[in-house]
SEPA-726355 format. One line per 2 residues: their letters; for each residue x, y, z of C-alpha. Coordinates in steps of 0.02 Angstrom, whole numbers, plus 50000, padded with zeros to 5 digits. Example, Ala and Ser with C-alpha at 12.3 -4.5 7.8 and 13.67 -1.06 7.14 Angstrom:
BEGIN
AS> 50615,49775,50390 ~ 50684,49947,50357
This chain:
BEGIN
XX> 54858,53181,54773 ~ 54759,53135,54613
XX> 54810,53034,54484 ~ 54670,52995,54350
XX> 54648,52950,54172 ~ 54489,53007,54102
XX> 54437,52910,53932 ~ 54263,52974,53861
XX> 54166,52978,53694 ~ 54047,53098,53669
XX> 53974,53089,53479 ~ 54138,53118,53360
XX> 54239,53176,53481 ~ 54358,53052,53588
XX> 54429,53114,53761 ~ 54586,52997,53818
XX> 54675,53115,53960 ~ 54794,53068,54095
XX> 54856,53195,54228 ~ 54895,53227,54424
XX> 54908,53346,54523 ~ 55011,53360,54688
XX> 54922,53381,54849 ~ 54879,53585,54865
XX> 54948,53601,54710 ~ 54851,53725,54575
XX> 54860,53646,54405 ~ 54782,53744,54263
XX> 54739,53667,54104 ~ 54718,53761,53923
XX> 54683,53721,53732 ~ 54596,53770,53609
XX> 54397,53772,53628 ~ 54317,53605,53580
XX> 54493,53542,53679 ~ 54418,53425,53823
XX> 54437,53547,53954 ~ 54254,53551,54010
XX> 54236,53372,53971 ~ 54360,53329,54089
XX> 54323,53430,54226 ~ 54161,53354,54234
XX> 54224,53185,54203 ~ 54319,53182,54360
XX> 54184,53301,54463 ~ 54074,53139,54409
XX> 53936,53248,54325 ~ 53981,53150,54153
XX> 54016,52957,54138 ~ 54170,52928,54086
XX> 54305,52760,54074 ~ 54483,52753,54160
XX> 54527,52779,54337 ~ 54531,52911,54463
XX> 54628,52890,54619 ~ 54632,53032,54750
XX> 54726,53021,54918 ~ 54765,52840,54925
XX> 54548,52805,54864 ~ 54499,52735,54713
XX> 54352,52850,54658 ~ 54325,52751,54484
XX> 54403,52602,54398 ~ 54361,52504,54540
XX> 54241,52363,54584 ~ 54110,52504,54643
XX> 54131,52686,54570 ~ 54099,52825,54690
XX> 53960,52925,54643 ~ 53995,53126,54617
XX> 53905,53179,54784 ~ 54021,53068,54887
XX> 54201,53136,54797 ~ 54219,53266,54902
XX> 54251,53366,54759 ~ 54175,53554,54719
XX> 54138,53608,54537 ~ 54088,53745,54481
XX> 54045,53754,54289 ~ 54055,53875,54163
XX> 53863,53941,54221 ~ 53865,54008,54388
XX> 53711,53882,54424 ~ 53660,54002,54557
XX> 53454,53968,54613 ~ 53370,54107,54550
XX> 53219,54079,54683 ~ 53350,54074,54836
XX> 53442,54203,54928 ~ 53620,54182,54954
XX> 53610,54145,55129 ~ 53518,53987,55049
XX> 53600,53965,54890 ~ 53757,53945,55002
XX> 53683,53859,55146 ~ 53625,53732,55007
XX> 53810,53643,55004 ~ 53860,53648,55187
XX> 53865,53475,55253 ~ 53925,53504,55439
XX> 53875,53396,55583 ~ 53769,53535,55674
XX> 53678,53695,55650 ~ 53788,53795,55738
XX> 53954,53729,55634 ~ 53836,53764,55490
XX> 53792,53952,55541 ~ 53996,53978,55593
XX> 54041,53916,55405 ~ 53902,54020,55318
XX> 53953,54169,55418 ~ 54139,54156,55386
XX> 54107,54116,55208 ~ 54002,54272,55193
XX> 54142,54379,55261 ~ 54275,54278,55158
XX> 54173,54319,54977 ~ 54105,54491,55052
XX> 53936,54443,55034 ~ 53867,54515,55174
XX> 53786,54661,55092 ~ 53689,54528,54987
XX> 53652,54406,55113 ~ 53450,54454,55092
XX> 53468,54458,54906 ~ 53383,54309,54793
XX> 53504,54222,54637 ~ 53374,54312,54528
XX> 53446,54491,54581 ~ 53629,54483,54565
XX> 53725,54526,54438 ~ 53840,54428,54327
XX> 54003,54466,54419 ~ 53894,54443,54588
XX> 53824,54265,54532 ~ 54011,54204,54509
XX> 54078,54257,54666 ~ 53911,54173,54740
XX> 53958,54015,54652 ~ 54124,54026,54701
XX> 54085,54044,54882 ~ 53972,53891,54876
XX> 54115,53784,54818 ~ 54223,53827,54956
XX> 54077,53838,55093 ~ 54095,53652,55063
XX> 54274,53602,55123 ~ 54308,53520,54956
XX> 54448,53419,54919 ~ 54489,53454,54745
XX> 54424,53615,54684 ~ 54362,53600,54504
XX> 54342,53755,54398 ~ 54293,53792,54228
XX> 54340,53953,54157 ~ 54251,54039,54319
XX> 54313,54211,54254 ~ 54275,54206,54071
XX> 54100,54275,54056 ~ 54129,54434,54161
XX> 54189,54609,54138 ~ 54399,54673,54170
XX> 54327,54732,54329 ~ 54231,54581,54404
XX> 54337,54450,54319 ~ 54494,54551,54434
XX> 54402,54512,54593 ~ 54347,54332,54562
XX> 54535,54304,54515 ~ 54592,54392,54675
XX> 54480,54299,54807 ~ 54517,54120,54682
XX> 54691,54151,54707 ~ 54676,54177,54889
XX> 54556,54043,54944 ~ 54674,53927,54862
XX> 54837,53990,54945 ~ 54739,54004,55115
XX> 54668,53848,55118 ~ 54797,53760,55018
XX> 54690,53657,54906 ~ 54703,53571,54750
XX> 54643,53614,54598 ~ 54601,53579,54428
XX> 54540,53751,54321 ~ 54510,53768,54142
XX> 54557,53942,54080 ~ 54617,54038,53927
XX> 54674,54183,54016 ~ 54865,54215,54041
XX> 54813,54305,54177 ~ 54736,54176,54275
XX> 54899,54071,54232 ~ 54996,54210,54305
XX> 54875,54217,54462 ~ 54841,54031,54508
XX> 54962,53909,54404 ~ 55072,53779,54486
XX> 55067,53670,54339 ~ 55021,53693,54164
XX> 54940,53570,54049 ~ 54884,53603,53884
XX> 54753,53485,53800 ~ 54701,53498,53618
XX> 54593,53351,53511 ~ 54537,53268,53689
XX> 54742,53233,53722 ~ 54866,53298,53841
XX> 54998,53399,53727 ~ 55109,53478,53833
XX> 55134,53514,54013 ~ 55244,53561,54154
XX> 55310,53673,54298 ~ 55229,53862,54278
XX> 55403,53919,54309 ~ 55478,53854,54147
XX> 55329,53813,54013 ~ 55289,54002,54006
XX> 55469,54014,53945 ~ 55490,53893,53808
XX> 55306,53838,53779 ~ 55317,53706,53643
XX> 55129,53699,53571 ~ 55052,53836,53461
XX> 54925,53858,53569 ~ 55032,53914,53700
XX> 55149,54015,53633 ~ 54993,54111,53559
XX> 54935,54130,53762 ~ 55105,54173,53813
XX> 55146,54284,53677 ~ 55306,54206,53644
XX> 55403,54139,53492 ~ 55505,54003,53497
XX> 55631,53971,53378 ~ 55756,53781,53372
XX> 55905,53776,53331 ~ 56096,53748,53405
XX> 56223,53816,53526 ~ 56399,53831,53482
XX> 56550,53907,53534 ~ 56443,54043,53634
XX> 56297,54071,53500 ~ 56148,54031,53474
XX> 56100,54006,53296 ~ 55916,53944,53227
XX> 55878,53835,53097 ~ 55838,53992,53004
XX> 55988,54078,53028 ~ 55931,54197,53152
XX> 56085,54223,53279 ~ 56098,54276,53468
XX> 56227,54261,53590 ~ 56227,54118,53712
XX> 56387,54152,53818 ~ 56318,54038,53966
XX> 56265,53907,53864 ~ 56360,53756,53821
XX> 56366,53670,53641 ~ 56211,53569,53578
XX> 56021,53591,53523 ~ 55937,53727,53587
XX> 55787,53843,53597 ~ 55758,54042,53579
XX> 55623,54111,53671 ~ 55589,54286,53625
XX> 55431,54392,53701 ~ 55314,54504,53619
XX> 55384,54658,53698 ~ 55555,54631,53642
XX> 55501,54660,53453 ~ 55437,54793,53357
XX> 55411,54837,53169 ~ 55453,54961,53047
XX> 55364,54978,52879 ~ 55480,54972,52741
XX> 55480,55046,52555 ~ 55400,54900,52438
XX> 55544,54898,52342 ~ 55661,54809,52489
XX> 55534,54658,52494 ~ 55619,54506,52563
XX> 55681,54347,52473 ~ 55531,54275,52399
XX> 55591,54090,52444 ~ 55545,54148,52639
XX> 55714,54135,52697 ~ 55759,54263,52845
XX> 55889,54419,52796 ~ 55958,54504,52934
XX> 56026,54669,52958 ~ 56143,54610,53066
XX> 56185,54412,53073 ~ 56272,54416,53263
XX> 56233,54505,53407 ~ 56434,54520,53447
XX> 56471,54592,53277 ~ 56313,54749,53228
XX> 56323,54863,53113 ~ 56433,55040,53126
XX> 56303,55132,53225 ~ 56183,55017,53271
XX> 56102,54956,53440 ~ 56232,54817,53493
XX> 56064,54704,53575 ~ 55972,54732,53418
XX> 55930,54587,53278 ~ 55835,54658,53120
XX> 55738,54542,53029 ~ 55679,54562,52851
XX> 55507,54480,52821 ~ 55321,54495,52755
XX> 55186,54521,52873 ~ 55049,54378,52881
XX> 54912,54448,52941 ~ 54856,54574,53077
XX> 54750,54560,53238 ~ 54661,54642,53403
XX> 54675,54652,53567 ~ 54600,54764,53700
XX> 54617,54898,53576 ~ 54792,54872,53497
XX> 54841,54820,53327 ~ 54979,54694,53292
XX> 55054,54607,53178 ~ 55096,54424,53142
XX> 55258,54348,53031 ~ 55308,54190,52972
XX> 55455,54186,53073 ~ 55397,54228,53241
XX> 55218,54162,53220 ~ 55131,54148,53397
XX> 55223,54335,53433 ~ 55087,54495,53397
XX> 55201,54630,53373 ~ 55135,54793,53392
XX> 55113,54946,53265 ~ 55060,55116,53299
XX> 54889,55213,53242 ~ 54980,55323,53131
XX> 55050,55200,53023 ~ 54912,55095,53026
XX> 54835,55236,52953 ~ 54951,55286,52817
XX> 54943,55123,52749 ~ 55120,55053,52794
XX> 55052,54875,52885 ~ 54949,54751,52802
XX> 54949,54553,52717 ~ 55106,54535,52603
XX> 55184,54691,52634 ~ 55372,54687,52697
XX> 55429,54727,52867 ~ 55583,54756,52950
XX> 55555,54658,53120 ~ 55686,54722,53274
XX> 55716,54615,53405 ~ 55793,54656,53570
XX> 55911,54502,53610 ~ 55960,54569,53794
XX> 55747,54500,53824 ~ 55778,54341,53720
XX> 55795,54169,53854 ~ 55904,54041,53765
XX> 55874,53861,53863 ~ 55925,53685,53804
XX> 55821,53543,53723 ~ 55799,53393,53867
């Protein structure tokens, strides 16, 4: 179990962090770059000096009398540079963190870890030869050749291509179910959420913002940040009498939920925009106009699951190839438009949009 509070100062920037982590638990933390994540990690790995405490299964690693230095933590960590030595093969480069008793406990490790990382093939190979995607998984085998611990990773799949950064999440994911050890990874990936994520904490400005269960934060994420990496909106508001309306006016039904504050979680994929003639532009004063105000009472012909939403678009954005859209109302949500009307001219800054949402993919939850 870990329990540590990492204070550090490093030129203008002030660090002041507390977290756990469970033993074998996986606890992946995010924010925005210049966060703290790095700093962190390495605070608690012992690579940077750093104030507070760090306790790990019942030993008190710093805050003490006599600090433990990094080499006797028993902890692995494995930056965002592979650090693989260019002049050693990997037998070496993996031999080089092995700390068993004997030389044949160290030859039964090496050739299990080999096998383990599929590394066989490049067992004669020097650091120098490997690729990118090859260096990380060489890394990644040296951590674990080790017996660490607490696993510390920082962003170990965000320098590498769709196809290598797949496998290094794979074998991540499976060394740490196998071997059921903790962990402490910095990512920005949903994905890797998705893939290793017991626990979520999100740091931003050197503090601890937000955090909890992976379960339920991916739901009703609370920051910015996160309901940017999610791809979720989430809208307050109140629960009454079986519906759910937001401070904006926006209204779903909430037939399971009892009366009392409230929160709307609604996913990328359950919106989608149409371009609308300039001459419907919303309300100027921002406020929300909906084609239909309840769920329980739609329009003669419409969709009975579907909310329309009158607004201006914000801006637009990229990713993997698809354009989306951004409004004021659902901020952190990219909704996506198609080619073809990007290309007639119907999406861009300040133009009005008629905003659908599907409210059978909407999660309504309570406040506390």
């Amino acid at each position: 179990m870990l329990d540590a509070q990492i204070i550090a100062h490093r030129g203008s920037f002030d660090l002041d962090v507390t977290l756990g982590a469970e033993s074998s638990q996986v606890v992946c933390l995010v924010g925005p770059n210049g966060s703290g994540k790095s700093t962190l990690l390495a605070s608690i790995s012992g690579q940077l000096r750093a104030d507070g405490h760090i306790n790990f299964d019942g030993h008190v690693l710093m805050g003490g009398r006599h600090p433990v230095p990094a080499h006797k933590r028993g902890f692995a960590w494995m930056g965002q540079n592979p650090a693989v030595f260019p002049h050693l093969s990997v037998v070496r480069n993996i031999e080089f963190g092995i700390r068993a008793p004997s030389r044949s406990q160290t030859r039964a490790i090496l050739e299990q870890t080999l096998t383990d990382f599929d590394l066989i093939p490049l067992a004669g190979r020097l650091g120098s030869e490997l690729s990118g995607g090859q260096k990380a998984r060489l890394a990644l085998a040296r951590v674990f050749a080790t017996s660490p611990a607490l696993v510390l990773l920082d962003e170990p799949c965000a320098a590498l291509d769709v196809d290598a950064a797949a496998e290094l999440r794979t074998l991540i994911s499976q060394k740490l179910r196998s071997e059921h050890v903790t962990a402490l990874i910095a990512t920005h990936s949903l994905l890797d959420l998705t893939a290793w994520a017991d626990r979520v904490v999100v740091v931003d400005k050197g503090h601890l913002v937000e955090q909890g269960n992976m379960d339920t934060i991916l739901r009703f994420p609370r920051t910015t940040f996160l309901q940017s990496l999610a791809q979720v909106g989430v809208v307050t508001g109140k629960v009454h009498q079986g519906t759910f309306r937001s401070d904006t006016g926006l209204a779903f039904l909430a037939p399971e939920q009892t009366n009392g504050p409230a929160l709307a979680s609604i996913p990328a994929p359950a919106c989608w925009a149409t371009a609308v003639d300039p001459s419907r532009s919303p309300d100027p004063s921002g406020e929300l106009q909906l084609a239909s105000r309840l769920t329980a009472f739609p329009p003669q012909n419409r969709a009975p699951n579907i909310v329309h939403i009158m607004s201006t678009i914000d801006h637009l954005s990229e990713m993997n190839g698809q354009v989306t859209i951004h409004v004021p109302v659902l901020p952190a949500v990219p909704i996506a438009v198609s080619s073809a009307d990007l290309a007639r001219g119907r999406f861009g800054p300040g133009m009005p949009v008629c905003i659908s949402v599907n409210t059978a993919q909407v999660d309504i939850g309570k406040i506390g």
